[in-house]
Biopython code that builds the backbone (N, CA, C, O; Angstrom):
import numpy as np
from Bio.PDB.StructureBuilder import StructureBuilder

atoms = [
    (1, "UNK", "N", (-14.657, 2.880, 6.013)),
    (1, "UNK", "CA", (-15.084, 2.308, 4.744)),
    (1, "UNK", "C", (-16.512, 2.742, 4.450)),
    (1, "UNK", "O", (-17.320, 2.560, 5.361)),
    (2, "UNK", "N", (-17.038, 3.401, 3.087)),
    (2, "UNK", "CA", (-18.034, 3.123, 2.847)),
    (2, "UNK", "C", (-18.897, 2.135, 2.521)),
    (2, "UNK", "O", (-18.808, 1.265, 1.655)),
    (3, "UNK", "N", (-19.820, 2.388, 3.387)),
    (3, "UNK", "CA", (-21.165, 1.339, 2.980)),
    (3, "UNK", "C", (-21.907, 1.158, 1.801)),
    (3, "UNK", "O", (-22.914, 0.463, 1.664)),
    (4, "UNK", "N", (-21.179, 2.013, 0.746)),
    (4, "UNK", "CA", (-22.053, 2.493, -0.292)),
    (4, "UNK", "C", (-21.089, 1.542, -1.535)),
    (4, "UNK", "O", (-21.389, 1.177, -2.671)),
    (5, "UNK", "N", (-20.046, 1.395, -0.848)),
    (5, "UNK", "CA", (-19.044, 0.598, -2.092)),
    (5, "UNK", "C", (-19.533, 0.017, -3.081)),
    (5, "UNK", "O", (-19.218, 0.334, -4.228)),
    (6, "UNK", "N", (-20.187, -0.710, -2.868)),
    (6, "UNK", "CA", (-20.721, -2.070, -3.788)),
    (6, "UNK", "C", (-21.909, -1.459, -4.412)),
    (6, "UNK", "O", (-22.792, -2.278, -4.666)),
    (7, "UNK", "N", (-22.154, -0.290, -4.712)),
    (7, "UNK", "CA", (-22.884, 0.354, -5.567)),
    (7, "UNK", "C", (-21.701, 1.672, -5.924)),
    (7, "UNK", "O", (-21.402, 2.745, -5.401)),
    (8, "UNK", "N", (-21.254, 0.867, -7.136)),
    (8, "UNK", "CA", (-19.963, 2.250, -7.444)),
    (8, "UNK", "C", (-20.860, 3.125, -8.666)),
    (8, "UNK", "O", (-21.854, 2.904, -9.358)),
    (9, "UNK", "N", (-19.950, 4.160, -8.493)),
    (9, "UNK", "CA", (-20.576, 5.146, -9.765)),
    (9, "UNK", "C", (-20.483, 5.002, -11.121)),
    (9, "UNK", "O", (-19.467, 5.021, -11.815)),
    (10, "UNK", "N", (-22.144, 4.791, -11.592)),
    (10, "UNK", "CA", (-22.412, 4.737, -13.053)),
    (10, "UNK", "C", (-23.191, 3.370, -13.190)),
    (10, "UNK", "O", (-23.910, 3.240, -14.181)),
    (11, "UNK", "N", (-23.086, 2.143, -12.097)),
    (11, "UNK", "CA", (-23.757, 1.297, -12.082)),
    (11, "UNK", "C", (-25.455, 1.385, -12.324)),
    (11, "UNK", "O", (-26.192, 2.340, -12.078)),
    (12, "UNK", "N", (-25.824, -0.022, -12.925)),
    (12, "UNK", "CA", (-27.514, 0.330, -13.115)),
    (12, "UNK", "C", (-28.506, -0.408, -12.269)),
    (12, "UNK", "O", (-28.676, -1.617, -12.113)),
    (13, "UNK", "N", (-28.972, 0.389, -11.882)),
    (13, "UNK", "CA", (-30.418, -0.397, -10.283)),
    (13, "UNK", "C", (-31.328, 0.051, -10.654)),
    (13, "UNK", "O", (-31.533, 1.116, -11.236)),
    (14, "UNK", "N", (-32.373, -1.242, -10.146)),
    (14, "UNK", "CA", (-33.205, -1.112, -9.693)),
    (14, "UNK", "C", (-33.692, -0.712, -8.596)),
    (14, "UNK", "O", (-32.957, -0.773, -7.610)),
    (15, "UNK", "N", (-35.155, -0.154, -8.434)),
    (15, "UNK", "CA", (-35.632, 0.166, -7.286)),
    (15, "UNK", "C", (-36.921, -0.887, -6.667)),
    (15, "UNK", "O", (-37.900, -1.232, -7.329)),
    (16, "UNK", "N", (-36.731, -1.151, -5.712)),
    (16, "UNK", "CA", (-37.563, -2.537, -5.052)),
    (16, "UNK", "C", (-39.019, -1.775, -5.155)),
    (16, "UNK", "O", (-39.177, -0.595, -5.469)),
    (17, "UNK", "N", (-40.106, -2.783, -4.797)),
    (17, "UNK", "CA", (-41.488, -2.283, -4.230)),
    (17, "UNK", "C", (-41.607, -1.470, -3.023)),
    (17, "UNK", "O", (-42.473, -0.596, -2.996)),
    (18, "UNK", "N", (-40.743, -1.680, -1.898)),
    (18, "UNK", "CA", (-40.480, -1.761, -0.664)),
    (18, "UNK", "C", (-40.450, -0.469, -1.086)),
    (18, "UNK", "O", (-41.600, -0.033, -1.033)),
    (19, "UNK", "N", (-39.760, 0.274, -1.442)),
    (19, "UNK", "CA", (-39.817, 2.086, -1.762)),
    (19, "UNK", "C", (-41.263, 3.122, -1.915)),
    (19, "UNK", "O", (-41.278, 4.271, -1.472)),
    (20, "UNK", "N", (-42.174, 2.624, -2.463)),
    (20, "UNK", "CA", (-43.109, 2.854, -2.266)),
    (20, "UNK", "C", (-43.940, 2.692, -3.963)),
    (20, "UNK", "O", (-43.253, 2.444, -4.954)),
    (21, "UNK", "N", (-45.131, 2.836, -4.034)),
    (21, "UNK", "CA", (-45.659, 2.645, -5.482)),
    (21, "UNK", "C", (-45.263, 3.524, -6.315)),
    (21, "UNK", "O", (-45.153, 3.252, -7.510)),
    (22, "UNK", "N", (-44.943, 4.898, -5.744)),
    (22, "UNK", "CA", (-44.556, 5.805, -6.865)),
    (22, "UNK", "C", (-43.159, 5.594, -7.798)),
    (22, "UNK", "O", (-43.169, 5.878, -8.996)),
    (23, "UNK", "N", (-41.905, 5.043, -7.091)),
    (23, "UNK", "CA", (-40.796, 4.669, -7.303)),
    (23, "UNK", "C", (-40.435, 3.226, -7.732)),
    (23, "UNK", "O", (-39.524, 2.933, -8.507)),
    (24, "UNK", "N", (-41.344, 2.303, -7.069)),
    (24, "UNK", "CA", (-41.165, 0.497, -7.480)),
    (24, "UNK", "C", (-41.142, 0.318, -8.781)),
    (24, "UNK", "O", (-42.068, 0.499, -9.571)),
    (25, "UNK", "N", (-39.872, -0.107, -9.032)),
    (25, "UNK", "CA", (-39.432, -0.792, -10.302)),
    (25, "UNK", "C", (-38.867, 0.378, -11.161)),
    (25, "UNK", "O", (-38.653, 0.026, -12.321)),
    (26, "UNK", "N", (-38.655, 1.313, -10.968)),
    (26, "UNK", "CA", (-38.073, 2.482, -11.405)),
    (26, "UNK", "C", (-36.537, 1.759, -11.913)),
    (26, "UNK", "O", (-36.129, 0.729, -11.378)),
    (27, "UNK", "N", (-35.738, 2.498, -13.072)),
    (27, "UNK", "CA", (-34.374, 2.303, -13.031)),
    (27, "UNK", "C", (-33.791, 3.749, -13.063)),
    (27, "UNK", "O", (-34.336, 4.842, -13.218)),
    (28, "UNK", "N", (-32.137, 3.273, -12.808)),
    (28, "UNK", "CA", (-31.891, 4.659, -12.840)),
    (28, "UNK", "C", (-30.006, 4.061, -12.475)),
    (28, "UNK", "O", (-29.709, 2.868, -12.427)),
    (29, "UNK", "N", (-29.010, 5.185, -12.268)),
    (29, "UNK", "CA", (-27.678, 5.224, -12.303)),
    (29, "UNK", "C", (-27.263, 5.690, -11.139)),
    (29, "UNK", "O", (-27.733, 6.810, -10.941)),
    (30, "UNK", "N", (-26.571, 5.307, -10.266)),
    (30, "UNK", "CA", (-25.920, 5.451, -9.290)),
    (30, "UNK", "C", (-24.907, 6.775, -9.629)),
    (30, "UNK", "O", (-23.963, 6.597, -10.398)),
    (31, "UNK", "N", (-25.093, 7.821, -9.152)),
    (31, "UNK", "CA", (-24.266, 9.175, -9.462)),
    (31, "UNK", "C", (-23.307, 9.109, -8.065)),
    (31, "UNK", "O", (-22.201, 9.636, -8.177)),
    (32, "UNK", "N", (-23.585, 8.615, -7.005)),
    (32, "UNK", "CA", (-22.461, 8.585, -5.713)),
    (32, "UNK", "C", (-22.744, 8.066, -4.522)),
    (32, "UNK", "O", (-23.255, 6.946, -4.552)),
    (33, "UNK", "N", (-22.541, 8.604, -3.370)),
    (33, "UNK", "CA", (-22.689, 8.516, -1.922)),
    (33, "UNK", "C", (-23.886, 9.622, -1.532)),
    (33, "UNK", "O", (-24.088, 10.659, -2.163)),
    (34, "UNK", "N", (-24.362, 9.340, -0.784)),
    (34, "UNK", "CA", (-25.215, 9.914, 0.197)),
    (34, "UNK", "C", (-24.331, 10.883, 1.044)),
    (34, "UNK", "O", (-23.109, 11.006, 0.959)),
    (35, "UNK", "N", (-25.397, 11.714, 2.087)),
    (35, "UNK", "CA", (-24.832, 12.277, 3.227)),
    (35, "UNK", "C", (-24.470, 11.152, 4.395)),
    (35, "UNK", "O", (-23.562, 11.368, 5.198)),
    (36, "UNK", "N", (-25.225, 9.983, 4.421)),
    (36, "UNK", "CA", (-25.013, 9.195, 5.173)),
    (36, "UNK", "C", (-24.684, 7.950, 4.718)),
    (36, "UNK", "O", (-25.073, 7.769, 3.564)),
    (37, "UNK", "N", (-24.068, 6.964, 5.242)),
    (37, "UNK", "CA", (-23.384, 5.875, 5.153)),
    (37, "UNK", "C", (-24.134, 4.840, 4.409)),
    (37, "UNK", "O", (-23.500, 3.932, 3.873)),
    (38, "UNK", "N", (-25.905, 4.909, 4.293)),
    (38, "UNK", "CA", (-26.769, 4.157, 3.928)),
    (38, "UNK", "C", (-26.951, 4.788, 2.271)),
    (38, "UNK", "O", (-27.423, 4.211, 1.292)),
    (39, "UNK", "N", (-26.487, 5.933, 2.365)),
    (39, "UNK", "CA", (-27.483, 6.635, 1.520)),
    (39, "UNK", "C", (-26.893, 6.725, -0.078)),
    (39, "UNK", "O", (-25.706, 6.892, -0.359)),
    (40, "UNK", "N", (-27.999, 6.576, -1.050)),
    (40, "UNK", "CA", (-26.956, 6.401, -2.082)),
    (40, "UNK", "C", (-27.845, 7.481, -3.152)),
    (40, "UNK", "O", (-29.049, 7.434, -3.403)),
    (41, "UNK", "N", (-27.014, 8.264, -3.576)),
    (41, "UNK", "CA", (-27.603, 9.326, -4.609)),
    (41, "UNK", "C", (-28.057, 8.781, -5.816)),
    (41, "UNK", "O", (-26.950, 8.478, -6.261)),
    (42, "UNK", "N", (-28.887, 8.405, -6.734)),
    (42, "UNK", "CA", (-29.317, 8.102, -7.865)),
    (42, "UNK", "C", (-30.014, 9.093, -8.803)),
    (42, "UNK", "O", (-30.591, 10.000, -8.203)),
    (43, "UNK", "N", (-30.099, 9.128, -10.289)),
    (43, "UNK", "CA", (-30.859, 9.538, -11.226)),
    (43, "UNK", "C", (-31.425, 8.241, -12.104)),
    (43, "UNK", "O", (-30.946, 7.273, -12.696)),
    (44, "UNK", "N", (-32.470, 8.693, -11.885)),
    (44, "UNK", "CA", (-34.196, 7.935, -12.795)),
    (44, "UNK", "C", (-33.691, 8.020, -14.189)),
    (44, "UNK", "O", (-33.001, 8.997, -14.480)),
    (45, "UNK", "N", (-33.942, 7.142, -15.063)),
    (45, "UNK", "CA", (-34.203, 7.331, -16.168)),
    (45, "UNK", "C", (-35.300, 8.019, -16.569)),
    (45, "UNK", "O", (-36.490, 7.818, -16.327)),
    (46, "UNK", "N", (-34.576, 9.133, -17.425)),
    (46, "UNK", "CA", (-35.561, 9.784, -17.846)),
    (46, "UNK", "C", (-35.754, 11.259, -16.705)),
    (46, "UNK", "O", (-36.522, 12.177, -16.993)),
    (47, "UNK", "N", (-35.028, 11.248, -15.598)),
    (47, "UNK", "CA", (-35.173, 12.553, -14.663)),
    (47, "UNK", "C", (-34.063, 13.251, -14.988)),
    (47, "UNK", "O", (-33.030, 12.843, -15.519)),
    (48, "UNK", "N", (-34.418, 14.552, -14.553)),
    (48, "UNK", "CA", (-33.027, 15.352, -14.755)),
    (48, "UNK", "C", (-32.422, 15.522, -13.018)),
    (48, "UNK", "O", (-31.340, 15.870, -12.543)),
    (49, "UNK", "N", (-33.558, 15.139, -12.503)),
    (49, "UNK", "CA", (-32.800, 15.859, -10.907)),
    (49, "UNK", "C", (-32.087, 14.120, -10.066)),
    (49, "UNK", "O", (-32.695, 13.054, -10.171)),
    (50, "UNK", "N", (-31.175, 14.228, -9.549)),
    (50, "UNK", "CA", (-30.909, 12.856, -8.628)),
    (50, "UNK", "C", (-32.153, 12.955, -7.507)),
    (50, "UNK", "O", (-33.057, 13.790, -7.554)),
    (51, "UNK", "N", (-32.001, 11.956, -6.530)),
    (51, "UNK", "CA", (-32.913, 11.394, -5.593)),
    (51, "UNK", "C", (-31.755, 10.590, -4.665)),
    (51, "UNK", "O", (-30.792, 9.881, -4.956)),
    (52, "UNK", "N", (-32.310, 11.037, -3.470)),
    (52, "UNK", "CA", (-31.350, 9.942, -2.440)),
    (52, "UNK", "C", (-32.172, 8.674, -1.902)),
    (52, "UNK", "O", (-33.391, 8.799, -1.783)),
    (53, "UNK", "N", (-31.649, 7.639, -1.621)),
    (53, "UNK", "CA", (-32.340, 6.782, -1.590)),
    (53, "UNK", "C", (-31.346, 6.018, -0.511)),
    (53, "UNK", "O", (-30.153, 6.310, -0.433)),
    (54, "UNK", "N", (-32.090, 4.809, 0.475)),
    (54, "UNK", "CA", (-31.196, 4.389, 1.122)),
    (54, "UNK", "C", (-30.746, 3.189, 0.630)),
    (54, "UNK", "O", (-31.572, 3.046, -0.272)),
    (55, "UNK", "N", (-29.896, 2.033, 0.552)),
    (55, "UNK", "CA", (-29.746, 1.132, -0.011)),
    (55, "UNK", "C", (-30.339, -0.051, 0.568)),
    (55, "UNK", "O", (-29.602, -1.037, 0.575)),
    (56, "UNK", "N", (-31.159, -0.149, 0.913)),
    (56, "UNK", "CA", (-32.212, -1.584, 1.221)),
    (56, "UNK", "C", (-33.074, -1.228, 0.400)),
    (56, "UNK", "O", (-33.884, -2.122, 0.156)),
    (57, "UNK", "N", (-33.296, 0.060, -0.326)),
    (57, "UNK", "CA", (-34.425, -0.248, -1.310)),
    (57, "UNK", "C", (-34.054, -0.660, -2.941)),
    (57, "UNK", "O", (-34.790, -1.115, -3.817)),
    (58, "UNK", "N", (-32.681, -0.324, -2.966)),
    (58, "UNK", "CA", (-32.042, -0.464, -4.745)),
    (58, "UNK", "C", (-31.376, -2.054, -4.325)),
    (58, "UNK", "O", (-31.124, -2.552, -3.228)),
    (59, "UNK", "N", (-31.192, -2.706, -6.082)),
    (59, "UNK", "CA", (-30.685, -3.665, -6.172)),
    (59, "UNK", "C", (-30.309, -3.453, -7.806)),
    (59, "UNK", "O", (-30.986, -2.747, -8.553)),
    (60, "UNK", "N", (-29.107, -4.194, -8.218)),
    (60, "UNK", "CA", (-28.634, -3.924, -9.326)),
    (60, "UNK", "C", (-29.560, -4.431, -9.994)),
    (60, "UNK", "O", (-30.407, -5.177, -9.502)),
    (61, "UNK", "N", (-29.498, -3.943, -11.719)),
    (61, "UNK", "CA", (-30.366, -4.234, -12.539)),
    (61, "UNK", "C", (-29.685, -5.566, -13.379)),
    (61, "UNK", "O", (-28.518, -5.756, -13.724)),
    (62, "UNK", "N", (-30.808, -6.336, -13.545)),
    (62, "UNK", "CA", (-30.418, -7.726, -13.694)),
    (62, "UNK", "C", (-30.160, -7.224, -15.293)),
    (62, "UNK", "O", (-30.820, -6.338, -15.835)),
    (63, "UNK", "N", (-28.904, -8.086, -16.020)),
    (63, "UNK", "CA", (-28.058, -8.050, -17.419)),
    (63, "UNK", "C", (-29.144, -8.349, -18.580)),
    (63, "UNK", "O", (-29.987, -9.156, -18.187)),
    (64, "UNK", "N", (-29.289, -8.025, -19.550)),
    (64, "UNK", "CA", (-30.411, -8.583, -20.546)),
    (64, "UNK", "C", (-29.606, -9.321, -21.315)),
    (64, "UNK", "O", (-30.070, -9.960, -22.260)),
]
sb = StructureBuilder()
sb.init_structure("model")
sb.init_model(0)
sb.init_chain("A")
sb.init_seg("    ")
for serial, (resi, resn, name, xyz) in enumerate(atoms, 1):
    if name == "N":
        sb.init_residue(resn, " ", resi, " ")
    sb.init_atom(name, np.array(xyz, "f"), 0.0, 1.0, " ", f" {name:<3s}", serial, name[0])
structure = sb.get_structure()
C-alpha cells in the first residue's frame, strides 16, 4: 500500500513552516507519488517545475 494515498492526485496543500522559510505556507497540487513511500511530488502555484517533498511537511489546504 502506498503511504502517499491520502494525498491523491490533484488535491490542494499546504506547506507547513517545518519545511523551511523559503517554502512555509506555500500552496500548490499534488501531481503523484514520490520515489519513496514518504515522498510526495507537488507543483507551487505559480511554478512550472514539481518539487518532491516528504509528507510530514504538507497538509491539505483548509476549504474557503
Amino acid at each position: 500500500m502506498n503511504d502517499t494515498a491520502e494525498f491523491k492526485i490533484g488535491a490542494r496543500i499546504k506547506i507547513s513552516s517545518a519545511a523551511g522559510p523559503r517554502l512555509a505556507s506555500k500552496q500548490g497540487i499534488v501531481i503523484g507519488s514520490g520515489r519513496y513511500p514518504d515522498a510526495v511530488r507537488i507543483t507551487l502555484d505559480g511554478s512550472k517545475t514539481p518539487i518532491t517533498l516528504h509528507r510530514k511537511y504538507l497538509s491539505f489546504e483548509e476549504a474557503s
